[in-house]
C-alpha positions in Angstrom: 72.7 61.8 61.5 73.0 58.3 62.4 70.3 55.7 62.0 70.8 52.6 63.7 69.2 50.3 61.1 70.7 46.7 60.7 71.0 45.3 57.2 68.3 44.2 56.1 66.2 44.1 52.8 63.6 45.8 53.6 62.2 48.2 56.6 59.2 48.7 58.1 58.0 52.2 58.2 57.8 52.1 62.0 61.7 50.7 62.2 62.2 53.8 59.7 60.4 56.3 61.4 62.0 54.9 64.6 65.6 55.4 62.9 64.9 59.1 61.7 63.3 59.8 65.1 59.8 61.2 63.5 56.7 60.7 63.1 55.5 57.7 60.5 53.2 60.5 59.0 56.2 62.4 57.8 57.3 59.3 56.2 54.3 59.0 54.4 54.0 62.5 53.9 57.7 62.6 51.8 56.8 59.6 50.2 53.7 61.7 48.8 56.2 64.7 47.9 59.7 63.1 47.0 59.5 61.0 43.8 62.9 59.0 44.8 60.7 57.7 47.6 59.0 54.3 46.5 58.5 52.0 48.7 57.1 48.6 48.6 53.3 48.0 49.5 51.9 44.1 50.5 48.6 43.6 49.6 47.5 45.2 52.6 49.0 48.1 52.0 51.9 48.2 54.1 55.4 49.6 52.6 58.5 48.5 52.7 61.4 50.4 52.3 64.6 49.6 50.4 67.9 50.8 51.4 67.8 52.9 48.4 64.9 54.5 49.8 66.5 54.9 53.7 69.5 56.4 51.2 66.9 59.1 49.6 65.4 59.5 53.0 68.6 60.9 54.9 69.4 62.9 51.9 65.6 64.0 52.6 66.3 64.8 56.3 69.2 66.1 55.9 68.3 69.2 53.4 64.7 69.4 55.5 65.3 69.1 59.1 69.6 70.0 59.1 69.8 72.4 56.7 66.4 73.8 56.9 65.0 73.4 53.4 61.9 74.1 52.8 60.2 71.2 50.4 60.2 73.3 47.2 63.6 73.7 48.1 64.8 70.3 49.1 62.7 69.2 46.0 65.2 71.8 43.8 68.4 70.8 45.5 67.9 67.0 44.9 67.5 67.7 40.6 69.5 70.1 40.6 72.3 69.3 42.9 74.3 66.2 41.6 76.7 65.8 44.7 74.2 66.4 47.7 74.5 62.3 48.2 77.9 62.3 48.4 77.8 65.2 50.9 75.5 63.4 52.8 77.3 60.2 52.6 80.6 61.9 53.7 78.6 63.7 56.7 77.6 59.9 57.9 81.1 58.4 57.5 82.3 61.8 59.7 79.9 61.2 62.4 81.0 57.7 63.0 84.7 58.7 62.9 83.8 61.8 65.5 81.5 58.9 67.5 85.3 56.5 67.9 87.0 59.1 68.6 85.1 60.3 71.7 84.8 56.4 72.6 88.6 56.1 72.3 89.1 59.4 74.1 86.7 58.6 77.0 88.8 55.0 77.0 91.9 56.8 77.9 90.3 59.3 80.7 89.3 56.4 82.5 92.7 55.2 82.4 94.2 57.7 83.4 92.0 58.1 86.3 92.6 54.0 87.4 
């Protein structure tokens, strides 16, 4: 699952809705479910989210919408589960070795075919 968010402090939660490609209700919705989830709120009541939190949130996504976890569930696997970060970590560093290698691969079709 790749994200697309530039480094930055803190997101917005329609940039990190955006980046998950869901609703901003859902965002508020784990927020209300997942304790790892706490975003920063302005005086108006806006949140923030760290990259600690977009961290928690692909771990999230993954077990919920990947692996099809239901919330108990994904609530389980993240205290009981030690390693799911580092699974999900290694899954992202994966995808953006498959995502250069179909660039480089596509690279040398069109040569081929000059």
């Amino acid at each position: 699952m790749k994200t697309n968010l530039p480094d930055k402090l803190y997101y917005s939660i329609g940039e990190v809705a955006k980046a998950f490609d869901v609703n901003a209700s859902l965002i508020r919705y784990w927020e209300q479910e997942f304790p790892i989830i706490k975003p920063k709120k302005n005086k108006k009541g806006n949140r923030y989210f760290t990259p600690e939190d977009i961290k928690n949130l692909k771990i999230i996504y993954h077990l919920v919408k990947e692996k099809g976890y239901t919330l108990d569930g994904a609530r389980i696997a993240l205290t009981t589960n030690s390693k799911i970060s580092e699974t999900v970590t290694l899954i992202d560093r994966l995808e953006f070795v498959k995502a250069e290698l179909l660039k480089l691969k596509e690279s040398l079709v069109e040569k081929d075919s000059e």
